[in-house]
C-alpha positions in Angstrom: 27.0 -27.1 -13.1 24.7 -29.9 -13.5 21.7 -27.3 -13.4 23.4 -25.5 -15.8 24.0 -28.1 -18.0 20.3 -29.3 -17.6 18.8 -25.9 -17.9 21.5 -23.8 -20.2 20.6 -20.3 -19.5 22.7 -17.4 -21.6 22.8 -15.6 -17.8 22.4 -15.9 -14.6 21.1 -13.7 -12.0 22.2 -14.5 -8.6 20.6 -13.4 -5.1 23.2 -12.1 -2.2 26.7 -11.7 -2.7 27.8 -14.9 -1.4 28.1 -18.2 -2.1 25.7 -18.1 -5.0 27.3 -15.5 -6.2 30.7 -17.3 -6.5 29.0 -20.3 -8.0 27.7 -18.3 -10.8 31.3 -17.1 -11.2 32.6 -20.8 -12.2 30.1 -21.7 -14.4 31.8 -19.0 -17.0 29.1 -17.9 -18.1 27.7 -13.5 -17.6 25.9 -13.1 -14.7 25.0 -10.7 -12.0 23.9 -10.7 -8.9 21.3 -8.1 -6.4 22.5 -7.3 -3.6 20.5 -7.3 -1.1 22.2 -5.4 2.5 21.7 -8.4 4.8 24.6 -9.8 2.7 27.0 -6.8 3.5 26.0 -7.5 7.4 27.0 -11.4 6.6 30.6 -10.1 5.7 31.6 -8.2 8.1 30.3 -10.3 10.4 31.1 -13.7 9.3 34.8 -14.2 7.9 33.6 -17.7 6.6 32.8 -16.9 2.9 34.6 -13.5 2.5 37.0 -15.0 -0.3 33.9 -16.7 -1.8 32.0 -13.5 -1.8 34.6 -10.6 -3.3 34.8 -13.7 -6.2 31.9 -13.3 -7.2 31.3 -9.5 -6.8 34.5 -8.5 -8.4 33.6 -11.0 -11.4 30.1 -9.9 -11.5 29.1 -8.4 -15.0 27.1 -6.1 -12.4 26.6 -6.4 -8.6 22.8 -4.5 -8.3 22.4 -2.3 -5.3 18.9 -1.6 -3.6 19.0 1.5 -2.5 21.9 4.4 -2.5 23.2 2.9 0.9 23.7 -0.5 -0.2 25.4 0.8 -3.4 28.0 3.3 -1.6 28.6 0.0 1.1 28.8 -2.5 -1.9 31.4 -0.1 -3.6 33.4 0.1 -0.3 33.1 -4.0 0.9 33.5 -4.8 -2.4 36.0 -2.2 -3.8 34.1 -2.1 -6.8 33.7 0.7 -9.6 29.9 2.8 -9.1 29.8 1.8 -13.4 29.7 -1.8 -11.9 27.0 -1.3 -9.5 23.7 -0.3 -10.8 20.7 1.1 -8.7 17.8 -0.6 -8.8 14.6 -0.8 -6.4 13.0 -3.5 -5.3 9.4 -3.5 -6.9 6.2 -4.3 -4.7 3.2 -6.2 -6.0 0.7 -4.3 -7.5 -2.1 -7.1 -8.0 -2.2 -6.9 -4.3 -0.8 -3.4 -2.7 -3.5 -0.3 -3.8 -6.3 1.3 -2.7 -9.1 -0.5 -1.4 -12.4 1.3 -1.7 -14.3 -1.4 0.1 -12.1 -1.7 2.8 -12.9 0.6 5.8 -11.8 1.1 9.4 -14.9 -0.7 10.9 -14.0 -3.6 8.9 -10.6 -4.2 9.4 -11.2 -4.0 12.7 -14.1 -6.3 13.2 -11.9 -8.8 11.1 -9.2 -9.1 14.6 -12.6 -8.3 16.9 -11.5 -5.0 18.0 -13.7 -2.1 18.3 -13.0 1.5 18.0 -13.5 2.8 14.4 -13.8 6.2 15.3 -10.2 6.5 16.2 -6.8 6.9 14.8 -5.4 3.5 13.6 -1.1 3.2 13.1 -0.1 0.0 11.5 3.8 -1.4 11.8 4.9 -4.3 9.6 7.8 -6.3 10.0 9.8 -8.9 11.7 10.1 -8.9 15.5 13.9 -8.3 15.4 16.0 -5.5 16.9 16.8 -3.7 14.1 13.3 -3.6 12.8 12.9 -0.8 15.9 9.8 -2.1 17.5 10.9 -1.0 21.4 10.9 2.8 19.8 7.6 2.5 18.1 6.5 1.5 21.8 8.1 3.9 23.7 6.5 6.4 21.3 3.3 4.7 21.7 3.3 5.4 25.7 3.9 9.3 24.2 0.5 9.3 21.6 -1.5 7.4 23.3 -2.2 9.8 25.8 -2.2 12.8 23.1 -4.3 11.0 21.2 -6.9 9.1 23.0 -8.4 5.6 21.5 -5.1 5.5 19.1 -4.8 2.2 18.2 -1.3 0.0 17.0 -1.5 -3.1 14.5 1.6 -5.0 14.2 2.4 -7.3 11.8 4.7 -9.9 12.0 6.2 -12.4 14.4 10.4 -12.9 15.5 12.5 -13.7 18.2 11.3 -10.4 20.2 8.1 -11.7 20.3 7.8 -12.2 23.7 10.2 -9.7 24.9 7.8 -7.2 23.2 4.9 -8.3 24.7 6.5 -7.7 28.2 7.6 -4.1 27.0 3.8 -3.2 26.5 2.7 -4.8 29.4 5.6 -2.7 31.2 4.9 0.5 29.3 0.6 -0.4 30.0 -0.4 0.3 26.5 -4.0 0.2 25.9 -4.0 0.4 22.2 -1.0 -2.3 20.9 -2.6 -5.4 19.7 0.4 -8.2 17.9 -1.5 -9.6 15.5 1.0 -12.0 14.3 1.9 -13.2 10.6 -0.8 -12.1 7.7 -1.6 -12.9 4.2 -0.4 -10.2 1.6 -4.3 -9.4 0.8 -4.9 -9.0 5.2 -2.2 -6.6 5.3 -2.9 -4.6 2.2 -6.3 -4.2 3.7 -4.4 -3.3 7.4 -2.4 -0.7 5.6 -5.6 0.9 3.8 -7.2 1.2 6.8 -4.6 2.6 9.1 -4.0 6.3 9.0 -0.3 5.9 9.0 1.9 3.4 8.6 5.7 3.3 10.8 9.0 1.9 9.8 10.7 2.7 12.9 14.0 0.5 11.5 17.3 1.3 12.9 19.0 0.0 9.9 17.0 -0.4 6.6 18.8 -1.9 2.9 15.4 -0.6 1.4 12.3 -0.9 3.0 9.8 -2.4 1.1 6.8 -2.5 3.4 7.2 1.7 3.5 6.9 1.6 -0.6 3.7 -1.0 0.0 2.0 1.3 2.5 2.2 4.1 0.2 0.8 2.2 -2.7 -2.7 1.6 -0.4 -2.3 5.9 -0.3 -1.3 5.4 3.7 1.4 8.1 4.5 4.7 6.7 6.3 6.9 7.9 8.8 9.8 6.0 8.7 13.7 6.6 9.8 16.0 8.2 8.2 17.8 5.6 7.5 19.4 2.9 5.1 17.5 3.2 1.9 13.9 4.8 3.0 15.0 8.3 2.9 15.6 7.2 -1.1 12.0 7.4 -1.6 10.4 8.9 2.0 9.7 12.6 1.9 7.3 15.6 3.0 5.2 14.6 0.3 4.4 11.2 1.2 5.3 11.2 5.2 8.1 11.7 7.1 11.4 11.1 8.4 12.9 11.0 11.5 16.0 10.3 13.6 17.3 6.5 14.0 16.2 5.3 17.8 13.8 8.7 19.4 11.0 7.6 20.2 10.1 11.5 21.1 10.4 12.6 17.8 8.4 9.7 16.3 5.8 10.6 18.9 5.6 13.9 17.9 5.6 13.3 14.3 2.7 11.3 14.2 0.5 13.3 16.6 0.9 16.0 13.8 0.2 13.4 10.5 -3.0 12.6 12.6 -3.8 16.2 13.4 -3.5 17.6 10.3 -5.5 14.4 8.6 -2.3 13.5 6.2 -3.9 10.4 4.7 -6.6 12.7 3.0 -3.7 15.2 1.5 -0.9 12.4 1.4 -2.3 9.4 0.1 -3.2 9.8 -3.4 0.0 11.6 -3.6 1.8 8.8 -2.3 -0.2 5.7 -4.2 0.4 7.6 -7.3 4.4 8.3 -6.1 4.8 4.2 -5.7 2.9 3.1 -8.9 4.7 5.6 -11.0 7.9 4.3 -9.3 8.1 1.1 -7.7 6.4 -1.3 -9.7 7.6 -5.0 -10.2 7.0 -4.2 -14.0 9.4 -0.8 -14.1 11.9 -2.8 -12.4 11.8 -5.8 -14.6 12.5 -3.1 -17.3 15.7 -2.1 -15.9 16.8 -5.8 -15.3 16.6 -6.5 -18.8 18.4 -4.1 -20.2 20.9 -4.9 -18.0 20.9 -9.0 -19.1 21.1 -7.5 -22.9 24.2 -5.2 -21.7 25.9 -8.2 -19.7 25.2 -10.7 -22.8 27.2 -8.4 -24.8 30.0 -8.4 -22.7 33.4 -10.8 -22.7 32.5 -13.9 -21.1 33.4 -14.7 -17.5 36.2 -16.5 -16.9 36.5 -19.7 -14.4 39.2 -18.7 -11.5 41.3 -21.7 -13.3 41.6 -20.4 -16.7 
């Protein structure tokens, strides 16, 4: 309230349907609130907040979904009405995620000392967490790199399965893997114009925003078909495949590699996300759904 008081906004836009969301609620004045998936995983999980949260969904002037998943689970958790849960994308940044003509395969390499320029190049990004899928991109790896000799695997990021990934390359004797830890936006905009495909091997996924950012540095993406990437992941711009087979991701990215996808793919798919996913075409959707909200009856405090 005091922040409220101090700051007196006509709406408020809150993050996560939970505790925030049910905050904005007693303030009394419109708001909405994104929903972002790990949210949904927080309630059934956690019985803590679960009054807390369907407060301030249910109030909600909207509750924004990120993907068709996240809306369909938002309308079940929440029992909520599709009119009151609007689908919106998450937007990437465009200053940084495009194509780089001065950025090559020899470079990015000799920026992490590695050699090998003449061969294929895969790049992962993401947390080292289970659901992220890492152990299948590896398994998969023990699969390509022997079809395809010199392949080698950036990954970006860092997590409590740091180590325990580490010991599952070791143990699958993978000559290509290198971890290269946490990187800069600009580093891994450069990693993802230089790779020849990116991999979103994710078990569970509310949208998938590093699959969007490959494909604005015109890198195709295989990715899972899963949670909010087979919104926007297609034949066009990469490929899907089945949650947790590593044999199928294997073979799926021999064949993007064989048949040289980046050079028919790419611009294809840095067009598809700039045309699409934008901060800026996002933002344009937000507003018009403050203005809608700001015409509405105002919220009411659960005491009135």
């Amino acid at each position: 309230q005091e922040a409220v008081q101090s700051f007196k906004p006509d709406l408020i836009h809150a993050h996560h349907v939970w505790v925030t969301a049910a905050i904005a609620h007693e303030t009394g004045l419109p708001y909405v609130v994104s929903c972002h998936g790990t949210d949904l995983m927080g309630f059934k999980k956690g019985p803590r907040y679960r009054a807390l949260a369907l407060a301030g969904a249910k109030n909600a002037n909207a509750v924004i979904a990120i993907s068709r998943q996240v809306q369909a689970e938002a309308m079940e958790t929440y029992q909520l009405p599709q009119s009151q849960v609007p689908l919106i994308w998450n937007g990437f940044g465009s200053d940084h995620f495009k194509i780089l003509p001065e950025v090559s395969k020899a470079s990015l390499l000799k920026e992490f000392n590695l050699k090998g320029s003449d061969a294929p190049l895969i790049s992962f990004v993401g947390k080292f967490t289970d659901f992220k899928g890492i152990d299948v991109l590896l398994k998969a790896a023990a699969i390509y790199e022997k079809k395809l000799p010199g392949i080698q695997t950036l990954l970006v990021g860092h997590g409590g399965l740091w180590d325990t990934m580490h010991s599952l390359i070791k143990e699958l004797n993978l000559q290509g893997v290198h971890c290269l830890g946490h990187q800069d936006q600009d580093t891994v905009a450069r990693i993802y114009n230089a790779a020849d495909c990116s991999v979103v091997p994710s078990r569970i996924e509310p949208f998938g925003l590093v699959a969007i950012e490959a494909l604005a540095c015109g890198t195709p993406v295989i990715a899972t078909n899963a949670g909010g990437l087979p919104d926007f992941i297609n034949e066009s711009v990469g490929t899907l495949v089945p949650v947790d087979d590593h044999e199928v991701l294997a073979k799926s990215l021999v064949r993007e590699i064989k048949t040289k996808s980046k050079e028919t793919k790419g611009p294809h798919a840095n067009r598809y996300a700039f045309e699409n996913f934008t901060w800026k075409q996002q933002v344009h959707k937000m507003i018009e759904l403050y203005e809608n909200a700001l015409k509405s009856e105002p919220s009411l405090t659960p005491d009135a």
